[in-house]
N, C-alpha and C positions, 0 to 999 in steps of 0.2 A: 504494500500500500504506500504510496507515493502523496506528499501533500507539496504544496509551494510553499516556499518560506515564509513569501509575501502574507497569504492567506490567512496562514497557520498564527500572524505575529500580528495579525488584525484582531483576531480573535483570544488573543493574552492577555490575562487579568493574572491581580496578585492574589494572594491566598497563603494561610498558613500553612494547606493541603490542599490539596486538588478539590475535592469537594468542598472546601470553604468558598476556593475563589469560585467556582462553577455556580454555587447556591446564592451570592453574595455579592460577586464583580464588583467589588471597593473599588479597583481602580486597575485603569487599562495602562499594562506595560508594553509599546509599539515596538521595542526593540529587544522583546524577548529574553533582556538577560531580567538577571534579579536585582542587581542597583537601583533600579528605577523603585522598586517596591519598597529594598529597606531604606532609602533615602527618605520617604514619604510617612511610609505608616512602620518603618522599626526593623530590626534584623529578623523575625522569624517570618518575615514575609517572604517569600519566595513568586517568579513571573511562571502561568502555568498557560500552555498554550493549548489549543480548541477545547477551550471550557462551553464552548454552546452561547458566552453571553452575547456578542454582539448581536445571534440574531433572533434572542431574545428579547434584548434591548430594544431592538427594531419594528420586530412584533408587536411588543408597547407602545410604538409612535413617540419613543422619545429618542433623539438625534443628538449624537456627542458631539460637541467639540471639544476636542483636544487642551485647549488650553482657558476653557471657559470655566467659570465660577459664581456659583448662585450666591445669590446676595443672603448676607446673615441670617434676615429672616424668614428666608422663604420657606414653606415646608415641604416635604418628602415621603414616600410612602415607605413603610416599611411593616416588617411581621415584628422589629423590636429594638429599640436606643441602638442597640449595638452596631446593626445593621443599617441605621438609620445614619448615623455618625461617619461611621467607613465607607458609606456609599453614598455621600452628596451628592457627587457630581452626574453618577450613573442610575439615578431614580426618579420617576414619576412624581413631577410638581405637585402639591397640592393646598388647598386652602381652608381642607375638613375632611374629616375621617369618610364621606360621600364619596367622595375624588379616588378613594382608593380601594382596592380589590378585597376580597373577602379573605378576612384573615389578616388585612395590614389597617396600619393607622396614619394618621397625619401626624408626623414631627416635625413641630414648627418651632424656630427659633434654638437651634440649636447650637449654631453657628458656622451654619454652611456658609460657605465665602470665605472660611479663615481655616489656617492650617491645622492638620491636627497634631494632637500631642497626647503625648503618653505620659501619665504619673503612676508615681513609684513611692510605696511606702511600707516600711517594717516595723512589725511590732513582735515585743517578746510576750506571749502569754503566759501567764504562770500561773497553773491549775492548782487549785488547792484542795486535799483530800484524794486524790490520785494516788493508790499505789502499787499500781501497775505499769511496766513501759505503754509504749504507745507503739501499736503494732501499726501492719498497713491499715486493716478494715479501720481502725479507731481513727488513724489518719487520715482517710477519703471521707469519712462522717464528720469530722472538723472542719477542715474546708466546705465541705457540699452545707453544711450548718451554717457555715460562718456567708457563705454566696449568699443563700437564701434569707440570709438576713440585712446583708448590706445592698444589697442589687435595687431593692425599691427604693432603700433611701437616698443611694447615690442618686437615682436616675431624679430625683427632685431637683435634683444642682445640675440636669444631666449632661452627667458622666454616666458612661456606660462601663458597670465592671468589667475589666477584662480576663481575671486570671483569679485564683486567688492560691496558693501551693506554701508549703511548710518545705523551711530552707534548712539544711542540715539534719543532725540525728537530734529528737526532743532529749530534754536532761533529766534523768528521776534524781530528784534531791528530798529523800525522807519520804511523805505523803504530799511533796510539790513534783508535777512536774511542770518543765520548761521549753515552752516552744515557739519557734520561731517563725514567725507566718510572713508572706510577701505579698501584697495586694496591688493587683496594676490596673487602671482604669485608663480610658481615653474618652477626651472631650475636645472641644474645638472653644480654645480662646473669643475674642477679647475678655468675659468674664474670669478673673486670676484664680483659680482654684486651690483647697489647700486640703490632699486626699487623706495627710493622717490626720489635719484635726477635723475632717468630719468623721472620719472612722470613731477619733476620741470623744464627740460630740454624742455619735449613734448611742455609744455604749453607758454613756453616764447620765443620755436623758431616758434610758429605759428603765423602767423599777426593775427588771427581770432580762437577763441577757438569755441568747440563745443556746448558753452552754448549759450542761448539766450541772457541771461543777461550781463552786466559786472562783472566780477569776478577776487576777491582777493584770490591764493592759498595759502595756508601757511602750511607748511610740520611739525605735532605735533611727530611724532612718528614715528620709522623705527627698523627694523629687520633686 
């Protein structure tokens, strides 16, 4: 099976994996390497070629340009922030959740028109009454707990979560343990965001955190 390069590099969008960029086409890489991708939206983007989007895109009656950008507030259709955020430039206008297909919604005022960016922020948790290590299963139920509880509140300021992962081995110290969480979110400027102290925010306006445990947050690192 034979394709043209030309064709093949029309059709290139970035993506974490193949199926991210195909379901999502954030954004069109023309020259098929992967620079174009992590320049824009970060290193684990990679350029994936015949993902299907452009004539998808096309289907939809909405027409790229290359180097066009929606103004701040315009809105966009999307199934959800995330996807709304990564894919300004290659989504369906809108003015209300009418305008958009079933299953997506209207994000408006996000900050399309302005570049995006990635925040980064570390906190150490220190679980109190733990005296057990922290296996894998225990490890994917803290993060998947800790998503599900920040992902609504980010998306008020929206920032769309993007990651949330425990960095290193946790520490059992007596009935503490110690862990180390990384939280990455992406939003589109001019509004300055500041991702640990709304994390710090989340945690100390709830009467009841989302952990089992009692827990000590403490904000190591920010981006």
């Amino acid at each position: 099976l034979v394709f043209a390069l030309d064709d093949s590099f029309d059709d290139s969008y970035c993506g974490k994996n193949f199926s991210f960029a195909q379901n999502n086409c954030p954004l069109r890489c023309a020259s098929g390497t992967d620079k174009e991708c992590v320049d824009i939206l970060g290193e684990e983007y990679k350029c994936f070629i015949m993902t299907g989007c452009s004539e998808r895109i096309k289907n939809r009656g909405l027409i790229l340009h290359p180097n066009s950008r929606r103004t701040a507030g315009e809105g966009v259709c999307a199934s959800a922030l995330n996807s709304a955020i990564l894919g300004c430039d290659n989504r369906i206008s809108c003015t209300g959740d009418l305008d958009c297909a079933v299953g997506e919604s209207c994000y408006s005022d996000i900050g399309c028109g302005n570049p995006l960016v990635e925040l980064n922020s570390e906190f150490l948790f220190i679980m109190i009454g733990v005296q057990s290590p922290m296996d894998d299963a225990a490890e994917s139920a803290l993060t998947e707990t800790l998503s599900k509880f920040l992902a609504p509140i980010l998306e008020e300021t929206n920032i769309a979560l993007d990651s949330v992962g425990v960095i290193g081995d946790p520490q059992q110290s007596g009935v503490m343990l110690n862990v180390n969480v990384k939280f990455s979110g992406l939003y589109r400027p001019p509004v300055e965001q500041n991702l640990g102290q709304i994390i710090i925010d989340a945690f100390n306006g709830k009467a009841q955190t989302p952990l089992s445990s009692p827990v000590i947050v403490q904000n190591t690192f920010i981006s």
